[in-house]
C-alpha positions in Angstrom: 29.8 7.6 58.5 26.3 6.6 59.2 24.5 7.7 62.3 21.0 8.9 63.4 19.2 12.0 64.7 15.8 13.1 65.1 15.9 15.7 63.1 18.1 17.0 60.1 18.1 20.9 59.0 20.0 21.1 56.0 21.0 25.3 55.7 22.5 27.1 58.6 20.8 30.4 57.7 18.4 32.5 59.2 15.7 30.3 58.5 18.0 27.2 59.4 19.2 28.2 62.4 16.1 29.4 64.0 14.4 26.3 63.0 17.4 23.7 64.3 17.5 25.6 67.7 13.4 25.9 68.3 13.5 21.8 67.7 16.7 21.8 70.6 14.9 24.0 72.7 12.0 21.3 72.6 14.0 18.5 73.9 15.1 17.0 70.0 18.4 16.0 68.5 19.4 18.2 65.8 21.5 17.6 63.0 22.4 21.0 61.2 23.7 21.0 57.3 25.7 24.0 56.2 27.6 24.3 53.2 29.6 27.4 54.3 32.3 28.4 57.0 32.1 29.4 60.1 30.7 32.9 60.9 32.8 34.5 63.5 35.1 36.7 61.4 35.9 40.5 62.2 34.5 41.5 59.1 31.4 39.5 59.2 30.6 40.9 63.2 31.0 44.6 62.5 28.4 46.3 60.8 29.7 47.9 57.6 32.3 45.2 56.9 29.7 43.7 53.9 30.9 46.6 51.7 34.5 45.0 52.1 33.2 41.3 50.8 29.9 41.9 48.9 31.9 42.1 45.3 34.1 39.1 45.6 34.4 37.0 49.0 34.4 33.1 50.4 31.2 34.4 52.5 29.0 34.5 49.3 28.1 32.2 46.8 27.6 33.7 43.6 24.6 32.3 41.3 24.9 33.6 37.9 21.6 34.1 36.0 21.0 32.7 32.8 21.0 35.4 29.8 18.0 37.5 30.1 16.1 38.5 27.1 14.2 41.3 28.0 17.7 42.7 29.6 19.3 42.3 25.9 21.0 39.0 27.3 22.9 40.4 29.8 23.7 38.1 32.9 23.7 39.5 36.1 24.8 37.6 39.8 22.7 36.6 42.7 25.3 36.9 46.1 23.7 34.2 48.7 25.3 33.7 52.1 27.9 31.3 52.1 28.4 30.8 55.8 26.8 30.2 59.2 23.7 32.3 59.4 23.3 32.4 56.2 22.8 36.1 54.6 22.2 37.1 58.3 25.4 36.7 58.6 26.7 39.2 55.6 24.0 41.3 54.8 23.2 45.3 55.6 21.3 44.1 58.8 18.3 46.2 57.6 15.2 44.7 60.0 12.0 45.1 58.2 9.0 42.4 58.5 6.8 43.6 55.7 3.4 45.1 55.6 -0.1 43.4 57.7 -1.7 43.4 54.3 1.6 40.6 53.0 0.4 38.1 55.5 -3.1 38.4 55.1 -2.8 37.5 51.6 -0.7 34.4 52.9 -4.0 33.5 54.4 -6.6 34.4 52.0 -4.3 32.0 49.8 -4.3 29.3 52.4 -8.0 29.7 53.4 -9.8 26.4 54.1 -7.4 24.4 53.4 -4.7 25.4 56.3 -5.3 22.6 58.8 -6.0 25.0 61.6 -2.7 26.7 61.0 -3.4 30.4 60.2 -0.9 32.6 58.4 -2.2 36.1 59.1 -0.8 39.2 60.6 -2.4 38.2 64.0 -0.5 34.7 63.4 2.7 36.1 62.6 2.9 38.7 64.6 4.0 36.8 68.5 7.1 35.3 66.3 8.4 38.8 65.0 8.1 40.2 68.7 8.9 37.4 70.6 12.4 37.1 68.4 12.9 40.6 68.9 14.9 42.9 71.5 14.6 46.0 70.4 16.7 49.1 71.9 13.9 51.5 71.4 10.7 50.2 71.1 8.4 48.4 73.9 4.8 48.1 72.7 1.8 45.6 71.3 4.5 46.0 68.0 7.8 45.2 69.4 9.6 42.7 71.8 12.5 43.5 74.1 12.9 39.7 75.6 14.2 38.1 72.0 17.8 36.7 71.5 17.6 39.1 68.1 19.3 42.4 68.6 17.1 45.4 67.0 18.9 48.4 67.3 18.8 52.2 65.7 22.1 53.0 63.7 24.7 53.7 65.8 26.0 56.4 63.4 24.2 58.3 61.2 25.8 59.9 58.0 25.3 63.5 57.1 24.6 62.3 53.4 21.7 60.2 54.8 20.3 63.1 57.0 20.1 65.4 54.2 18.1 62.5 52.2 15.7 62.5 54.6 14.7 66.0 55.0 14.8 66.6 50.6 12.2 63.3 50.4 9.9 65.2 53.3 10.2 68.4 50.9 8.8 66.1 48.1 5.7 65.5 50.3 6.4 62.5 52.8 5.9 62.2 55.9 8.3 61.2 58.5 8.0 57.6 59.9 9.8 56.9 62.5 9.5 53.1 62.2 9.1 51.0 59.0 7.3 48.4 61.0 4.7 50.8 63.0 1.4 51.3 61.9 1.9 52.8 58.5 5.3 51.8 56.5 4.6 54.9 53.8 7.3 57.6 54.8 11.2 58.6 54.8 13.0 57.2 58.1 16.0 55.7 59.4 15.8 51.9 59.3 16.6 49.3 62.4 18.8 46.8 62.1 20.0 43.3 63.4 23.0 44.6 65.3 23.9 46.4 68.4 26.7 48.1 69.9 28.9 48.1 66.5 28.2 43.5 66.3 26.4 41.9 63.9 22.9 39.8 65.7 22.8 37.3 62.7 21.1 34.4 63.9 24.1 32.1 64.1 24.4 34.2 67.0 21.0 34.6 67.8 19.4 31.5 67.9 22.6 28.4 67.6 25.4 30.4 70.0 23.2 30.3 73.3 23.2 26.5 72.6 27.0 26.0 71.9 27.3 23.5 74.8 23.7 22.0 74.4 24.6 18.3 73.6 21.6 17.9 71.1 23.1 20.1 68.3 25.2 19.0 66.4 26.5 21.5 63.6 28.2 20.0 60.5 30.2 23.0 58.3 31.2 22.7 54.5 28.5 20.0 54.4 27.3 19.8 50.6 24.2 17.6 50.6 23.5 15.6 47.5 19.9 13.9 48.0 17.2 13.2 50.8 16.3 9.6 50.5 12.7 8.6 50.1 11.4 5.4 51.2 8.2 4.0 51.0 6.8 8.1 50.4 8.8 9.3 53.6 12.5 11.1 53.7 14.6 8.7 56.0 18.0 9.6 55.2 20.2 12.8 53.6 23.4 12.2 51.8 26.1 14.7 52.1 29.6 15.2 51.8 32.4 17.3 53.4 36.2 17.5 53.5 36.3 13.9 55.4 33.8 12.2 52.5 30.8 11.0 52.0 28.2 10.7 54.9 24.6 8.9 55.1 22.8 10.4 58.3 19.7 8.6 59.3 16.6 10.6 60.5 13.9 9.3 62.9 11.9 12.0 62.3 11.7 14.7 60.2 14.2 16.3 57.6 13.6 20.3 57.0 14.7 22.0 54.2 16.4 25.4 54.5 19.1 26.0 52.1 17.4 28.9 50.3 15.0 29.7 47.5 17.4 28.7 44.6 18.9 25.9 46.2 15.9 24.0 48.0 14.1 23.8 44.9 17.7 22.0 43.7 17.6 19.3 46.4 14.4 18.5 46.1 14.8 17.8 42.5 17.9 16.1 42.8 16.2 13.3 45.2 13.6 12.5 42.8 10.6 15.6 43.6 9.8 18.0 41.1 8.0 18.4 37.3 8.0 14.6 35.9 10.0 15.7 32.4 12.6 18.3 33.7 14.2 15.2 35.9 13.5 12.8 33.1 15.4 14.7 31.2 18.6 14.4 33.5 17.8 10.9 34.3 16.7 11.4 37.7 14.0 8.7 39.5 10.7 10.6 39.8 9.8 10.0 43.5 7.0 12.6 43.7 5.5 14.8 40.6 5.8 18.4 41.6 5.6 20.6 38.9 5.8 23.6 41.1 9.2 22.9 42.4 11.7 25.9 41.3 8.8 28.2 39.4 7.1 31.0 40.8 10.8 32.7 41.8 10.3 36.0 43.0 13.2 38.6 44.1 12.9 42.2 44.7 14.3 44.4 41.7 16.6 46.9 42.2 18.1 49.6 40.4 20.4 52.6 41.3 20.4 56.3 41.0 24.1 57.5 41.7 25.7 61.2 41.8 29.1 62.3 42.7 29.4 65.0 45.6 30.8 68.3 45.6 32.7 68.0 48.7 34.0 65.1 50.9 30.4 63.8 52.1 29.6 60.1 52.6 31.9 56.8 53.6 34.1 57.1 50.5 37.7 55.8 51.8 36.7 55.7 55.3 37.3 51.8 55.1 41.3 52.6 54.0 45.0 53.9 55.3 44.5 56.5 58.1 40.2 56.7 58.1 40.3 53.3 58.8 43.0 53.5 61.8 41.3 56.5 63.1 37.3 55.2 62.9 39.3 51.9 64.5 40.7 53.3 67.1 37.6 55.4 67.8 35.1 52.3 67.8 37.7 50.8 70.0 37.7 53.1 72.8 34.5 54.8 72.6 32.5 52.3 70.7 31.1 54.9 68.3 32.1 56.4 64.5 31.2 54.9 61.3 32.5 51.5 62.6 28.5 51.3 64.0 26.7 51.7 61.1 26.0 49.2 58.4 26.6 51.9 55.6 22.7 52.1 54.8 20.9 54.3 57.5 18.4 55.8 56.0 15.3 54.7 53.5 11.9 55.3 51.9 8.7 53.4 51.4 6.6 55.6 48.8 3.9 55.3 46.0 4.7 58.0 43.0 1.8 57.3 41.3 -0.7 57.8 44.3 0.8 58.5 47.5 -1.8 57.5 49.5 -2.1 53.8 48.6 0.1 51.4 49.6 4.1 51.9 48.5 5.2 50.6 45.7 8.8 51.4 45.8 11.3 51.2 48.8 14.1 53.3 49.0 18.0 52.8 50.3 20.1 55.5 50.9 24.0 54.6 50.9 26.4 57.2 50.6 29.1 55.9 48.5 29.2 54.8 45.2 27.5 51.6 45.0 27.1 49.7 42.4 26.8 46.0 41.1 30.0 44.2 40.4 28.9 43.9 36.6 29.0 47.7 36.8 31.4 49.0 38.6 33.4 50.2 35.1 31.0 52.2 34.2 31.2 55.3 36.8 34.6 56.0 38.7 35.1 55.7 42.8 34.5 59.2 44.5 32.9 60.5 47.4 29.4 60.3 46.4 25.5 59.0 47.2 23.2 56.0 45.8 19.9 55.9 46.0 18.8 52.2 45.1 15.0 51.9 43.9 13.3 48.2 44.9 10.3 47.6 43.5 8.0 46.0 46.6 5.5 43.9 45.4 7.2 43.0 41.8 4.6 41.0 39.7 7.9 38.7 37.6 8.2 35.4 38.4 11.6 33.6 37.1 12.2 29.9 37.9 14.8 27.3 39.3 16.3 24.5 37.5 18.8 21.5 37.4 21.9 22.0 34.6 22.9 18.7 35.1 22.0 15.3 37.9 25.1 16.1 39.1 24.1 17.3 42.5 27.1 19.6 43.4 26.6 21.8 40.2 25.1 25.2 40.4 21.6 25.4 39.5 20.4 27.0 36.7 18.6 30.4 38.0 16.3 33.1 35.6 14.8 35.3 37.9 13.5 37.8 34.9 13.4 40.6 37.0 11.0 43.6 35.8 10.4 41.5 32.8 6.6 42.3 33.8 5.6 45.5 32.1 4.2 46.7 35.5 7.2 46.0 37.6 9.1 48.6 34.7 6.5 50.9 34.7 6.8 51.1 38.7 10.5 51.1 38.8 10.4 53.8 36.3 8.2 55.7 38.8 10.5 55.6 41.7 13.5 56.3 39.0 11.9 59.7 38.8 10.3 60.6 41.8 13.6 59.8 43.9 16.1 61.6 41.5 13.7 64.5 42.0 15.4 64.2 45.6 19.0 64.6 44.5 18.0 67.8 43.1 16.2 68.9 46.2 17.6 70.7 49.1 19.3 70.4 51.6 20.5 67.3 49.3 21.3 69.5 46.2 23.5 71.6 48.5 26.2 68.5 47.9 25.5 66.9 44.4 28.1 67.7 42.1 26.5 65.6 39.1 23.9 63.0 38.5 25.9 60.2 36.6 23.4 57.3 36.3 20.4 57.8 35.1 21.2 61.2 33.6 17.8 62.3 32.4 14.7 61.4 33.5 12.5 60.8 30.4 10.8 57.6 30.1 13.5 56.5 27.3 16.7 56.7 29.3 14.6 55.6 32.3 14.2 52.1 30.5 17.4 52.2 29.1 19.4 52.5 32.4 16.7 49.9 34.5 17.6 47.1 31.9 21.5 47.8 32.2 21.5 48.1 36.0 18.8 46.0 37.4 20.2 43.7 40.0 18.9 41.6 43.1 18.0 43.2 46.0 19.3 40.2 47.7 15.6 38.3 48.4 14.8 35.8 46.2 11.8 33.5 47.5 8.8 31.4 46.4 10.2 28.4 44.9 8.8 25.7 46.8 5.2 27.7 47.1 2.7 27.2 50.0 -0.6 26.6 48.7 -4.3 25.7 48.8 -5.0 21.7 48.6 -6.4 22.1 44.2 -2.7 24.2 43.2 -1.2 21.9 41.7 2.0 24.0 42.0 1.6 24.3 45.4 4.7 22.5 46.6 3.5 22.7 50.1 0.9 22.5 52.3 -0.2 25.2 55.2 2.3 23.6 57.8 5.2 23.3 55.4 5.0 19.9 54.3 6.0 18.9 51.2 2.9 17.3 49.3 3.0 13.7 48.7 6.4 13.1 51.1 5.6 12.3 54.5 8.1 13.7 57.3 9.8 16.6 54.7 9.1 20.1 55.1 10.7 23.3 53.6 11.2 26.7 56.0 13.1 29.1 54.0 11.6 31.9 51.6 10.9 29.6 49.4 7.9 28.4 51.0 6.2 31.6 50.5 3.5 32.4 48.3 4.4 35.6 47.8 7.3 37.9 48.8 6.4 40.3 51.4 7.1 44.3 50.5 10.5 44.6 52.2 13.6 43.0 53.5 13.4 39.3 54.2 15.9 38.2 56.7 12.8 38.7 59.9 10.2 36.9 57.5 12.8 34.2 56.8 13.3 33.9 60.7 10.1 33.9 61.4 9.0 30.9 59.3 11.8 28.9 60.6 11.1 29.6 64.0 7.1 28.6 62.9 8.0 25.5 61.3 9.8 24.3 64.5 6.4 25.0 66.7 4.5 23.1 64.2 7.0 19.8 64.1 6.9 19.8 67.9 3.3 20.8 67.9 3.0 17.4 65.9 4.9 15.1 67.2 
């Protein structure tokens, strides 16, 4: 099949899909890419259901690193959405932009060389709001007219009430919202839902425009290459359960299938570092040594104790808690059935607690643990207390395994492999297992299991066995100033030395911001349509 559009989006997630439906809204027709399934499933919509799937499900794709040497070789997965919406569609919903400070830096990196497209807070700032409708919050902060639902949890777990008050006891002040004026504090997060449904942005941004003639939306689409012509993308080759398809482009193709597969198909059509596709006997279009390096991800690691009575959402998923908190939701719309399992978290800085955090908190009371892990301490009722280093220093990269364009990629994201990032994980280790042994949390701890002391040894011991992703990577095809030479792109998302390609996932940042990265990834996909129309 061969047929033209004026614009291709390969990636349905939530940078895809907010990108794809800006370029609709402006009058253009849109040819969206996604790999996955469809996103309507019961699971999917209702806020804790991602506790059912996260460990084994055909919503996630599941990247496995290559053997880490500073983690003793140990290989660890990296889930990534594998459906419409991308991890908007199967994450904890947890709505967090980031600090000012992450997008200044943005623009400090672009200065001078930006084209009149500015990437600070002030810049940024009219997309987060204007995306956002937000159940409490009206103010120069906070939108209430977006198609992206912002809501407080609708149930709140006496496990994570009881976390907030022991971290105040430890000195913290209350903040009653992570994107205010000051993110420091111990809160209750937002998140992308409301009234007990999921707001990914296939239902954000691409389900108002269901019946709008100028999207089209291809599922279980696997590209394999852009083609490049004459130093501009013209075509995409992809394939789904019908064949092989050529799609031809009249304008421009975007990029938005992640930060460890963009890097991969831009490398598979012939742009990336001159050797590495050499090597697997792939045309080099465009020298871009930057392609797939500079991979960031937030680290995290777990602190885990077993309760003394039944506190927390341990079996409340199976037999009769699930018929009852069913049946509840159902005719009263409230109950654990509401929340996405993680209500309450923590930005702090151990070492001085007046600077800006270094560590973010998550507070999820169950048992939680990586799938690589989940031997080592037994199901009971219990609390987790997940440790992410913010602004984590490690950079890891992206690579082919082979020119066959439907193999994985290879991925080392050597997280905490920087002495830093260990030393401030090792921090937060500390300071928030001080909390477990701090009323009115203490009250219900039966036992510490992981770590179970607190000197620096076991500390380092127990980061390098249970470090896993916090779900973000980003950074792989890099923004930049015009002399990087790994600067992949420029300030309005083109990719250098291809006319009429961009990239709009987290990959084009130049640094991850400190916190969750669905609005960030929304954001710049939303951006990158203004600019595209902007030009053309």
């Amino acid at each position: 099949m061969t047929s033209t559009f004026d614009y291709v989006v390969i990636g349905g997630g939530s940078s895809g899909a907010a990108c794809a439906a800006g370029l609709v809204n402006g009058g253009a027709r849109v040819l969206l890419l996604e790999a996955g399934h469809a996103h309507r499933h019961p699971l999917l919509d209702m806020p804790p259901g991602i506790f059912k799937m996260i460990n084994g499900s055909k919503f996630m794709r599941y990247h496995q690193t290559e053997p880490q040497p500073h983690l003793d070789g140990r290989v660890h997965d990296i889930p990534q959405g594998h459906v419409l919406g991308g991890g908007s569609s199967v994450n904890a919903q947890v709505y967090m932009r980031g600090r000012p400070s992450d997008y200044d830096a943005w623009n400090d990196i672009l200065r001078g060389t930006n084209d009149g497209v500015g990437w600070g807070w002030a810049d940024v700032l009219p997309y987060f709001s204007g995306m956002e409708n937000n159940n409490r919050y009206a103010n120069d902060l906070h939108g209430t007219d977006g198609p992206v639902q912002v809501s407080d949890p609708g149930h709140i777990n006496d496990m994570s009430r009881w976390f907030v008050q022991a971290v105040q006891k430890l000195g913290e002040p209350f903040n009653p919202d992570f994107n205010g004026p000051a993110q420091r504090g111990v809160g209750f997060y937002q998140f992308t839902n409301r009234a007990g449904r999921r707001s990914s942005s296939a239902y954000a941004f691409l389900a108002p425009l269901e019946n709008n003639p100028n999207l089209t939306i291809e599922l279980h689409a696997e590209v394999s290459r852009i083609a490049i012509q004459g130093g501009r993308a013209t075509a995409v080759e992809y394939r789904d359960p019908s064949g092989d398809h050529v799609v031809q482009v009249s304008g421009e193709v975007v990029v938005a299938a992640g930060a460890l597969v963009s890097p991969k198909l831009l490398m598979q059509s012939g742009v990336g570092p001159e050797e590495h596709l050499r090597s697997h006997e792939i045309s080099v279009i465009c020298p871009s040594p930057g392609v797939g390096q500079n991979l960031i991800d937030h680290p995290e690691v777990p602190i885990t104790a077993f309760a003394n009575g039944p506190y927390g959402y341990f079996k409340q998923g199976d037999g009769w808690r699930m018929l009852r908190n069913g049946l509840q939701f159902k005719l009263f719309g409230t109950g654990p059935v509401t929340s996405a399992g993680v209500e309450a978290g923590a930005f702090v800085n151990p070492a001085t607690p007046e600077s800006d955090p270094t560590i973010q908190a998550f507070c999820v009371p169950i048992v939680y643990l990586d799938r690589d892990a989940l031997q080592e301490v037994e199901d009971d009722y219990g609390l987790t207390v997940t440790t992410v280093v913010v602004k984590p220093k490690s950079r890891g990269e992206v690579r082919l395994r082979s020119a066959d364009p439907y193999e994985m990629p290879s991925v080392s994201p050597n997280l905490l492999r920087h002495e830093d990032d260990m030393a401030d994980m090792i921090r937060g280790q500390r300071f928030f297992r001080r909390a477990f042994e701090t009323a009115p949390l203490k009250d219900r701890i039966r036992q510490i299991v992981i770590p179970e002391r607190d000197d620096d040894e076991t500390l380092r011991a127990h980061c390098k066995r249970f470090v896993k992703t916090n779900y973000h990577p980003a950074g792989t095809c890099k923004m930049g100033a015009d002399g990087d030479e790994m600067a992949v792109l420029d300030a309005r998302m083109r990719v250098r030395g291809v006319e009429k390609l961009r990239v709009c996932d987290m990959s084009a940042v130049p640094d991850i911001n400190a916190g969750n990265t669905n609005a960030p990834a929304m954001m710049l996909g939303a951006r990158c349509a203004d600019l595209i129309l902007e030009e053309a």
